[in-house]
Each structure stands twice: as C-alpha cells, then as structure tokens.
C-alpha positions as CSV (number, residue, x, y, z in Angstrom):
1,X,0.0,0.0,0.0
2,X,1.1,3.4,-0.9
3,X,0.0,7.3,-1.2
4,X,0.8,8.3,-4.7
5,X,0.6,12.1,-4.9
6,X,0.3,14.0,-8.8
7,X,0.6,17.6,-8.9
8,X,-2.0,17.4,-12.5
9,X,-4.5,13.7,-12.6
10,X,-5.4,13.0,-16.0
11,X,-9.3,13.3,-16.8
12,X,-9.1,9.9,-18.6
13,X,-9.0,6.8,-16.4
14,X,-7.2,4.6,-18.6
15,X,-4.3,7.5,-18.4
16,X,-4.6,7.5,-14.9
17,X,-4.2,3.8,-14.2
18,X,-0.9,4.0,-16.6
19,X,0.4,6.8,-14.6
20,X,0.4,5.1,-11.3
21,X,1.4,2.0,-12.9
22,X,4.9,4.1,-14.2
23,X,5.2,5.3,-10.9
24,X,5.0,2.1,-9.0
25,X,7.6,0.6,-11.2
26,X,10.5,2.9,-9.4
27,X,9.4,1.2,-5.7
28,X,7.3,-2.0,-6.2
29,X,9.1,-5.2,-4.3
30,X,8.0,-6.9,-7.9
31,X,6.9,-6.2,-11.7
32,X,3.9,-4.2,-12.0
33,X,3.6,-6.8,-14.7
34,X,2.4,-9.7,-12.2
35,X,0.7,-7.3,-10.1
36,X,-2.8,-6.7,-8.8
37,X,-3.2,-2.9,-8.6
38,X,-6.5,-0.7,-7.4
39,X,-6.5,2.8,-6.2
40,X,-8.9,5.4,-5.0
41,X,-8.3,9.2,-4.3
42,X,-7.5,10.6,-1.2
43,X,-6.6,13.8,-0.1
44,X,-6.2,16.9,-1.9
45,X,-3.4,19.0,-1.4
46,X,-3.4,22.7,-0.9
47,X,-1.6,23.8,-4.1
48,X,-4.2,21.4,-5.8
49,X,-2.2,18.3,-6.2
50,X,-4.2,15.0,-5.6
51,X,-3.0,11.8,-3.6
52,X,-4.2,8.4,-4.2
53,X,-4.4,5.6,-1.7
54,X,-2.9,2.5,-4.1
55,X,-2.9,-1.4,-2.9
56,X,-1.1,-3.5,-5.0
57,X,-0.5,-7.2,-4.5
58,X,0.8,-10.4,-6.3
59,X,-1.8,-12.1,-8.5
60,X,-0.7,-15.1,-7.4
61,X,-1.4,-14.0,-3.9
62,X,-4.8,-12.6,-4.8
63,X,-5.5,-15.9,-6.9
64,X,-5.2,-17.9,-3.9
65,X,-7.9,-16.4,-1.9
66,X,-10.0,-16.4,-4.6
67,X,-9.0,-20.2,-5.6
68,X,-10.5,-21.0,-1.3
69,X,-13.5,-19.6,-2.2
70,X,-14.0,-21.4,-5.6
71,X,-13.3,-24.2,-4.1
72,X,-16.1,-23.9,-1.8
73,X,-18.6,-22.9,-4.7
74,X,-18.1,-19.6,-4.1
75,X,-17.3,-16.2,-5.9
76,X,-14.5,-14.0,-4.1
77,X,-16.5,-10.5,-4.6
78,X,-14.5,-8.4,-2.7
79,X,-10.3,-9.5,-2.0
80,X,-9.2,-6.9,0.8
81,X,-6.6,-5.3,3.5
82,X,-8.1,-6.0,6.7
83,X,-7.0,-2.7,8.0
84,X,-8.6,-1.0,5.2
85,X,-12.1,-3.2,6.6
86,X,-11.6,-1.9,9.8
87,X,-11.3,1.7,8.7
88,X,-14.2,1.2,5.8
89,X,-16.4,0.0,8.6
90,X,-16.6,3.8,10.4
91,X,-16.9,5.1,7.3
92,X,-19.6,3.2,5.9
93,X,-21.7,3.1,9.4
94,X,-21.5,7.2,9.1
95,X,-19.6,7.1,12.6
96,X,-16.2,9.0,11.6
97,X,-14.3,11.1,14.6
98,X,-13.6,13.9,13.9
99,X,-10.7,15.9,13.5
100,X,-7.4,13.5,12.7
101,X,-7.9,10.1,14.0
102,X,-5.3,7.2,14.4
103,X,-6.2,3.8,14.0
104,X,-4.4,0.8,15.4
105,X,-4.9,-3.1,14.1
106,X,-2.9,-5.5,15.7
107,X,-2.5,-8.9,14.6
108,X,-0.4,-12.1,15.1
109,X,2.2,-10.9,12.8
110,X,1.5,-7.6,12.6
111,X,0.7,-4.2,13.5
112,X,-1.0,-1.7,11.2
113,X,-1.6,1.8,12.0
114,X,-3.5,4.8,10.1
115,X,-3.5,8.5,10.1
116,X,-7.2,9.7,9.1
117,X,-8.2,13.3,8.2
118,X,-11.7,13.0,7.8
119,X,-12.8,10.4,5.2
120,X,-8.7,10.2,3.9
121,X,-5.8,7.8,4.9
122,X,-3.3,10.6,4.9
123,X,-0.8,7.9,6.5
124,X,0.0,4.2,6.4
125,X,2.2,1.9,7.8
126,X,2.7,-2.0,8.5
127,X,5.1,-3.6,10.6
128,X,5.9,-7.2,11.5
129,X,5.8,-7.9,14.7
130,X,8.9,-10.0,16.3
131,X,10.9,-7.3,18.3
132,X,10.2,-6.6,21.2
133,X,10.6,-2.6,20.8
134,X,8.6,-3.2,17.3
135,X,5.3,-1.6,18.7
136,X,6.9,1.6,20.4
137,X,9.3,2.4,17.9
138,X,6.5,2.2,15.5
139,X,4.0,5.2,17.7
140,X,6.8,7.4,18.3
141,X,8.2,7.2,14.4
142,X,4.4,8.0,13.6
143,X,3.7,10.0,15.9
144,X,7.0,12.2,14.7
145,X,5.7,12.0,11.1
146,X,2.6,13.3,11.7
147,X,3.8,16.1,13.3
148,X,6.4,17.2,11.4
149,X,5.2,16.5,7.8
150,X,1.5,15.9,8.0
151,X,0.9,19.4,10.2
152,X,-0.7,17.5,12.8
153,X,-2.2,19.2,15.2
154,X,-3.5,16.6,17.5
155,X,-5.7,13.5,17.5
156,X,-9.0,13.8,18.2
157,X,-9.7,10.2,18.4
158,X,-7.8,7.4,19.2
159,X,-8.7,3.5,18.3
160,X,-6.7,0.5,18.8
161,X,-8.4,-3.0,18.2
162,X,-7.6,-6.7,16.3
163,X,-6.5,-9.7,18.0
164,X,-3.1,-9.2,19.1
165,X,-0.5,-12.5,19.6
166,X,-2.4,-12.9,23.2
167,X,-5.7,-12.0,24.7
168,X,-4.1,-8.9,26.3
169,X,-2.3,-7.5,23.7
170,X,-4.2,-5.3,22.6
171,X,-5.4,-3.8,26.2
172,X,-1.8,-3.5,27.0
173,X,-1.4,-1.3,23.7
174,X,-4.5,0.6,24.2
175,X,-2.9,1.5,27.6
176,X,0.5,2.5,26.2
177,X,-0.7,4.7,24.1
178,X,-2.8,6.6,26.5
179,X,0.3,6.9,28.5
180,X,2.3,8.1,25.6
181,X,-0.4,10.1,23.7
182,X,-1.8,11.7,26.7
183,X,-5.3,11.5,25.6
184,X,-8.3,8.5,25.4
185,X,-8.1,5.6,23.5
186,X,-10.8,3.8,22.6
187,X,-11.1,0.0,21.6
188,X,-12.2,-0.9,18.3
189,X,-16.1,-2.1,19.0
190,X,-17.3,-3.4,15.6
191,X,-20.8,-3.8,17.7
192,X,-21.2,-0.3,17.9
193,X,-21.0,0.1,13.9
194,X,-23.6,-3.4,13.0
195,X,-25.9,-5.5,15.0
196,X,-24.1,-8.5,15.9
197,X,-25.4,-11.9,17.0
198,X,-24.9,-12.0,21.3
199,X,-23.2,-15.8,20.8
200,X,-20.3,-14.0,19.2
201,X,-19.1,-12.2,23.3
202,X,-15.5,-11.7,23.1
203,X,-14.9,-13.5,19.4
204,X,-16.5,-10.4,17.9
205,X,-12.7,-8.3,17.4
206,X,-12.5,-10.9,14.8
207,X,-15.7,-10.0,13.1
208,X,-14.6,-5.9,12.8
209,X,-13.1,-6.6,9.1
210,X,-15.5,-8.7,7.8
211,X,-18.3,-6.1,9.3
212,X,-16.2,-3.4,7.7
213,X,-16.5,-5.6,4.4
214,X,-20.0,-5.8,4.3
215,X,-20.8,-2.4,5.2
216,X,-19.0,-1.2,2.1
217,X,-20.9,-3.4,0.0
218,X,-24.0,-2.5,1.4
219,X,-23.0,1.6,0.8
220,X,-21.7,0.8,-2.8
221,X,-25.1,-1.0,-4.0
222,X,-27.1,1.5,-2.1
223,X,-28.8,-1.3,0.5
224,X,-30.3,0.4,2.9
C-alpha cells in the first residue's frame, strides 16, 4: 500500500491507471507486470495536487484467496486489506471522529496503524511484529511524522483494536498509548457500527473486518 501524490491527474482513467502504474515501477518489491493494482483518491493538497491511496498485491497472492472460495462454490467478490475493513467499517456506518484520528490493528504478525483526516488515509504503515521494541518504535516514528510532515495538530480520536499474539495485547497497547499520547483511547467495538449476534461475546474483534466488508458493499449497491 502506498500514497501516490500528482501535482495534475489526468481526466481519462485509462491514463490515470498507466500513470500510477509508471510510478510504481520505481518502488514495487516486484513487476507491476504480475501485479494486482487498485487505487482510490485521497486527499487533496493545498496547491491542488491530488494523492491516491494504491494497494497493490501479487496475482498469485490474490489468486489464492479467490481459488478458497472457488473451491467452496463460491465467488471471491471483494479480496481486501483488513486494516482497510476496519477503517471502511466507520466510514460506511456514518460514525467517523472527527478531527485526525489514528487507528491501530494489531494482529499475530503484525501491526498496522493509520493516520485519518476526515474520510482520507493521509498515513499508512505496517510492521511485523517479532521485536520486542517493534510496537513503540513504530508510535513514536508516527507520531513524529505526523507532526512534522503531516501538520498535525493533535488526534481527536484514538482506536486501537484486532486480535493481538495474546488476549491482552491489545489492552496492553491501548494502555500504552494513553500513556504516551496523553489522551483517550478507545477500543475498536465493531458492535457499535452493525448489529451482531450475542453468541459472538469476546470473538466479535474478529468480526470488525469482515463487518467493515460488508458495510461497504451495502453503501456501494445502495442497500439500505
């Protein structure tokens, strides 16, 4: 994933898919060739330059997931980030913070954390987990970032959720960010964006991507 800023966006789409496919070519881990690429815009810049939020993965990779589901008798409809679930799930349900918000998804391997300005990703960032420091080094490198090149002027909101490698990592990282934030964070509560069954109880952290999922599909085709 990547923010692809362009001082001038070309009105035709077929010139704008090119163009970010050139420009990937200089960073991309692998061809563009073999790649899976989507993008949507995000913020716009004050001198009028436009960013785009751009996912690319491996076909292969993306073939995969879809292979499961054919498997099954199924049709992959949607293949996403789960961070990007998490985040399309507050912005689907209507319920977005305001102000800049920061969003936190741990899981077993990995931690992913967002910078929002309104409805735009303004700042992404993954990292394996493994080291011990991984988690703190990477709040204090974003949290740096945002203030010195994003012009942030504070969070007003604060989520952390996911699974973690334990039960209690993500409490203990909703803590430590208080602590080092110096403001409220909130846990990610996918129950307060959908109506979920009770039998899920404390299984339902898992569900927040796939509610994020399906709240995006219900906006797009205009369910109500």
């Amino acid at each position: 994933m990547s923010l692809v800023r362009f001082d001038q966006v070309p009105t035709k789409s077929d010139d704008l898919d090119q163009l970010i496919r050139w420009h990937l070519k200089k960073s991309a881990p692998f061809p563009v060739e073999d790649a899976c690429i989507t993008h949507a815009p995000a913020a716009v810049s004050p001198d009028g330059g436009r960013e785009f939020l751009v996912a690319l993965a491996r076909r292969e990779t993306v073939r995969e997931y879809e292979g499961i589901c054919e498997e099954a008798g199924l049709q992959a409809g949607l293949v996403d980030l789960s961070t990007f679930s998490v985040i399309n799930g507050f912005l689907a349900s209507g319920r977005i913070p305001s102000g800049d918000w920061l969003v936190v998804h741990m899981k077993s391997d990995y931690t992913s954390i967002a910078i929002m300005r309104g409805n735009d990703v303004i700042f992404f960032r993954t990292r394996p987990e493994g080291e011990a420091d991984a988690f703190t080094d990477l709040v204090h490198q974003t949290t740096m970032y945002y203030q010195d090149r994003l012009s942030g002027q504070g969070f007003g909101s604060v989520l952390v959720g996911g699974t973690g490698r334990t039960g209690a990592d993500v409490e203990v990282a909703r803590l430590d960010l208080e602590t080092r934030l110096g403001t409220a964070v909130q846990p990610i509560d996918p129950t307060r964006l959908a109506l979920l069954p009770d039998r899920l109880g404390s299984t339902a952290a898992r569900a927040t991507p796939l509610v994020g999922m399906l709240l995006r599909t219900r906006q797009e085709v205009g369910v109500a």
